[in-house]
N, C-alpha and C positions, 0 to 999 in steps of 0.2 A: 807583036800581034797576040792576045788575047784568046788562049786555047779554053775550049769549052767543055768541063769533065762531065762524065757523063756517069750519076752516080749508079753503083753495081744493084743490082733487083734485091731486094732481102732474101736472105735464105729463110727457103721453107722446110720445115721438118716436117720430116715423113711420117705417115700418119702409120700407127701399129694396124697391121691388112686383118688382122683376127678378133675377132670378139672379143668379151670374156667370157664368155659361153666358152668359146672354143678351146681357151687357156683350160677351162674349168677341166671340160672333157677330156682334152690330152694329160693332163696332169693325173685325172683319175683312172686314166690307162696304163700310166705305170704302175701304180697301186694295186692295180690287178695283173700286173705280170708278177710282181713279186711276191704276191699273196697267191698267185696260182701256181706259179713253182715250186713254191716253199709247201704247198701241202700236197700238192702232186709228190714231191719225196716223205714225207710222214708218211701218206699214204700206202709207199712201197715198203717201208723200211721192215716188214715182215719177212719179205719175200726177198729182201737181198739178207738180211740174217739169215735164212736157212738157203742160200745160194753159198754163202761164204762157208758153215759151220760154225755162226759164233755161237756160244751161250749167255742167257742174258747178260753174265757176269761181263763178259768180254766187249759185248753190245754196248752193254753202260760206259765204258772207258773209251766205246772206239767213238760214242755220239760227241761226249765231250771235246773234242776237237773241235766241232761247231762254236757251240759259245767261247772257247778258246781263240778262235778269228775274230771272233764280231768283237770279243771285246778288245784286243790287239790292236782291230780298226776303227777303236773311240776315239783314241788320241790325233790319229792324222786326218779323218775323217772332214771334220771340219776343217780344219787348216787349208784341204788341198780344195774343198768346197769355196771356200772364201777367196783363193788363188785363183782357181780356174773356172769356177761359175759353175752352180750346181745341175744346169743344161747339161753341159759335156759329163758331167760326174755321172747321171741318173743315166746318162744313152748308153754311154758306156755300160755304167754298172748292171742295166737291166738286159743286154745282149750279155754279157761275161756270166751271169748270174745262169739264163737260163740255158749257157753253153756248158756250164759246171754241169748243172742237175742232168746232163748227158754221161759225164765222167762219172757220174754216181752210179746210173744205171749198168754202165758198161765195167765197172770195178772188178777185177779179177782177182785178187790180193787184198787182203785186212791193209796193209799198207797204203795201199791205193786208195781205197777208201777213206783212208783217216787224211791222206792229203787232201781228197776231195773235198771233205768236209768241211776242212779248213778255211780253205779256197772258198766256199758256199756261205761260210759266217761271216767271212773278212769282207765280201763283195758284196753279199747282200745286206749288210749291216750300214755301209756304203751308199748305196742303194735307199736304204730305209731315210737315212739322214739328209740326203740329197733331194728326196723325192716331197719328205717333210718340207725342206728350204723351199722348193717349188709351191709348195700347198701355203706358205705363210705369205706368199708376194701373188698368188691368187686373190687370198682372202684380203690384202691390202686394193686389192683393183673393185674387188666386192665390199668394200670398206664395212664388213661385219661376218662374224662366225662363219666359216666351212669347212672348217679343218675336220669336223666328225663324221663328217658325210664321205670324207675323201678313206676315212677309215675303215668307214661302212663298206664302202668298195673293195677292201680289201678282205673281208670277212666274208662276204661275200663269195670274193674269189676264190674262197679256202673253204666253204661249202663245195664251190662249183669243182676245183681241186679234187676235192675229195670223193665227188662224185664222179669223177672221169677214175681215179685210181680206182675204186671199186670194179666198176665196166672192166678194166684193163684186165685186172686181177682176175673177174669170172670167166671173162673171154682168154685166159692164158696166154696171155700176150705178156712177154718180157719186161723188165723195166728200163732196159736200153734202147728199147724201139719207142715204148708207151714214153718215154721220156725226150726221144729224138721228136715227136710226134708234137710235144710241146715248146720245144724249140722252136719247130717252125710256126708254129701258132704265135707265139710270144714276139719271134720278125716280123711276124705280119703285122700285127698289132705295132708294135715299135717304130715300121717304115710309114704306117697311115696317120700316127700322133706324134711322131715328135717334133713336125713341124709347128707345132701349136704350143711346145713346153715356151716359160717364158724366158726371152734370150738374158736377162740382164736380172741378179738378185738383189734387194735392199739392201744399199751399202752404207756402214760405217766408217768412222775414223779408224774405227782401229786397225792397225797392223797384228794379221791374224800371227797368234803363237804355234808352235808346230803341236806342243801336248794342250789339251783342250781341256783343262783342267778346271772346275767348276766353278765359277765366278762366284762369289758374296751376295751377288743381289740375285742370284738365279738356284740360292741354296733350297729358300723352301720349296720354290717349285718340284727339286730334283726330289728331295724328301714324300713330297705328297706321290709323286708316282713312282716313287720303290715302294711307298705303305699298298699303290696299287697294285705295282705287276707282281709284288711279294703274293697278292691275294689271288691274282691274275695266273701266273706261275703254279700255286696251289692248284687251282681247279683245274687245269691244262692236265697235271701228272698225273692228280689221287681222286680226283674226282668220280670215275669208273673203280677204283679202289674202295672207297668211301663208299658206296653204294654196292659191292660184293661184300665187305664185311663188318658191316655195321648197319646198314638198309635190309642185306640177309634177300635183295632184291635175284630176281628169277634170272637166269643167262643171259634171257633176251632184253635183259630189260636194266641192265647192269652199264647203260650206256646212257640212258634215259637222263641222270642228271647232266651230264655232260651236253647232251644234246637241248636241254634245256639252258644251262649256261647260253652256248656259244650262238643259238637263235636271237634270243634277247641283248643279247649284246650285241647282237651283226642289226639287229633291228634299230636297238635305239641307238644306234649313232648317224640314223637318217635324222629324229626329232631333235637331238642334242642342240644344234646348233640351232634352234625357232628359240629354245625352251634359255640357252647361255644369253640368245640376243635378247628376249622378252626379261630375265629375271638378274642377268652376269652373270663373271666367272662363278666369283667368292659364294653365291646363293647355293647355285650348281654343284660345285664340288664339294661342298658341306652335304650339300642334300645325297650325294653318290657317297659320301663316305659313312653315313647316316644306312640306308640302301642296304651298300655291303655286308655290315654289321646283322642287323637282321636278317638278311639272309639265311647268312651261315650259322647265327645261331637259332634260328626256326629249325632249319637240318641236324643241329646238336641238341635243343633241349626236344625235338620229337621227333627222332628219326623214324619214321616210317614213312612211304615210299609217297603218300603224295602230299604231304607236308616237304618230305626234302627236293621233292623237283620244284616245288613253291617257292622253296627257297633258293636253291639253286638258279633259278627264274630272276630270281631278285638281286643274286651276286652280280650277274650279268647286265642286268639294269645297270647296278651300279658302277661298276667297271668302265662301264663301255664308252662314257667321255670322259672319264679321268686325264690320261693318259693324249687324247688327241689334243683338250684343250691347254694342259699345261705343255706341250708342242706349241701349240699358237700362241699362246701367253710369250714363252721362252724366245721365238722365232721376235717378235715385238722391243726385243731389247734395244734401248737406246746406247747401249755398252760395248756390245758384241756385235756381231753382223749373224744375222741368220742361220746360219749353217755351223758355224762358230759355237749359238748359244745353244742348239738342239743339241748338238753332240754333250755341249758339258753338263745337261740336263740327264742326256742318256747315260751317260759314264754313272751318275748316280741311280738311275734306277734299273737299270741292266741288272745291280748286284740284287734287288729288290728279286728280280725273278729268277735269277742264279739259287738266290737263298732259300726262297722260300720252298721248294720241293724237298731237299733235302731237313730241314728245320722241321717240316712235317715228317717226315721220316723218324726225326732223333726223337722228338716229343712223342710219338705213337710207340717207342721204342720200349720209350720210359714209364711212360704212362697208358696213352690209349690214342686210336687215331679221332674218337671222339676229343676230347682235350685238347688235340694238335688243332685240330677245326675250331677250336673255341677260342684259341689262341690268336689266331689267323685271326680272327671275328674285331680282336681289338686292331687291330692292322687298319679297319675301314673305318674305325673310332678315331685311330691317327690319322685319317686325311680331311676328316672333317673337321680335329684340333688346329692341324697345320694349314688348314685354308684360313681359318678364322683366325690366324696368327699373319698369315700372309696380308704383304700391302698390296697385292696384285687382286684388282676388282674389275678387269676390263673383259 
């Protein structure tokens, strides 16, 4: 007798329940947890200096534990992103991130402090590179530029940062409360979005290595943005220096390039990504390296005070997609896997912003902090050599 099979239904794959809207939004919620803890502590870092009795001398030694983590957490960074999918890496790292920035507040001991710190480089650094993987497999579902925008969010959040530290500070309120305060802000945020990060990264053949050491084909990328955060790093430190002893600028107003920087750079990296899809990479970060240069030496050959916010104006212009695009450039590798390729991009420009504060320091030293700025000024001439050397035009 003649049994009749009865063939099985096709399976059906489950259709993704979110957007990309959604992916977009959640993604850009971490970007602003890490970007608002991170200046929620700059913010305070007065007021636990004269909590503890440091002197700047001692200040200076104890911050350094920071970039002593993040760079620590170059090397496995990617590896453990590539292993266990940079979803769990970012959830984790943005709860653990803004659980630290409690331990900071609450420090009782120079000791304590400098673990913390530690602890706040290694995580957030973590963080930074996981959250990048997330923003390259966005922009893959948007099959064009977003990665600037995700950064904008973040600059943003370090205005908004910085604007809650202020309130804290007048209203004398502690930085273990003002910081516990942001913690719970930071869960909320974190339980309402990370249903939307995406579950699965763009994967590679390759078996990720444990040190994330910077691939051949991902050199100049790594180059053009150390030429950036070197210039990037400068403005951050000496910039309010710059403009107390060389601008000869009023108390209140000794802040003015700095605040001019960090606007235009939190700005343009809403239009970066219209202006990389309309024009490409290689146009773009010629034209930012181009940007740069003028900038800062509008501020060197006439410093006075609004020629140098003009130009300072104009750093920040240039800055401000460097850095995100050669992220998505680097995230795009057919070599590495995402999180893999950002990290060995970082590991090279990390020293870019390590260097350049002190470097300005030794040249002012030597010579003049005018000259150190001038110096710098060739820095955004080398990103516009190294793009135009670069085979990456996407």
């Amino acid at each position: 007798m003649q049994t009749l099979s009865v063939p099985a239904p096709p399976a059906i794959a489950t259709p993704n329940p979110y957007s990309n809207r959604s992916h977009r939004i959640g993604v850009a919620a971490f970007f602003f947890i890490l970007g608002f803890c991170f200046a929620s502590w700059a913010s305070r870092i007065p007021v636990i200096q004269q909590k503890l009795g440091l002197t700047d001398a001692q200040l200076g030694i104890v911050l350094f534990a920071l970039p002593v983590g993040l760079f620590l957490s170059l090397p496995v960074s990617g590896w453990l992103i590539a292993k266990k999918g940079s979803k769990k890496v970012v959830s984790i790292a943005a709860v653990c991130y803004a659980g630290i920035l409690v331990t900071l507040g609450f420090a009782e001991k120079t000791s304590q402090l400098v673990a913390a710190l530690f602890a706040f480089g290694f995580v957030g650094n973590m963080g930074n590179i996981s959250m990048n993987t997330q923003a390259v497999g966005v922009e893959y579902l948007y099959k064009r530029n977003i990665m600037a925008s995700f950064h904008g969010i973040w600059s943003l959040a370090g205005f908004s940062g910085a604007a809650v530290g202020t309130f804290m500070n007048g209203m004398g309120i502690a930085p273990g409360y003002h910081f516990l305060s942001i913690l719970t802000f930071s869960v909320c945020i974190f339980l309402a979005a990370s249903r939307f990060l995406l579950i699965k990264d763009r994967q590679t053949k390759e078996s990720p290595p444990l040190f994330a050491l910077p691939h051949k084909s991902l050199i100049y990328l790594g180059l053009i943005a150390f030429c950036s955060m070197l210039c990037e790093g400068a403005m951050f430190d000496w910039s309010g220096i710059y403009f107390k002893k060389v601008i000869l600028a009023k108390p209140s107003l000794e802040g003015a390039g700095y605040t001019a920087f960090m606007s235009t750079m939190a700005l343009s990296r809403f239009f970066a990504d219209y202006f990389t899809f309309r024009y490409g990479f290689k146009r773009i970060i010629q034209a930012s390296g181009l940007i740069i240069m003028t900038g800062l030496l509008l501020a060197v050959l006439m410093p006075y005070l609004y020629t140098a916010i003009a130009g300072f104006l104009l750093v920040g212009i240039g800055v401000s997609s460097v850095v995100p695009l050669v992220y998505s450039a680097a995230g795009k590798s057919k070599i590495l896997s995402p999180g893999t390729a950002i990290a060995s991009v970082s590991t090279i420009s990390f020293f870019g912003f390590l260097i350049g504060p002190p470097l300005i320091g030794l040249l002012a030293g030597i010579a003049s902090l005018r000259l150190s700025f001038a110096v710098i000024a060739l820095m955004g001439l080398s990103v516009t050599i190294l793009a135009t050397m670069s085979k990456e035009d996407n």
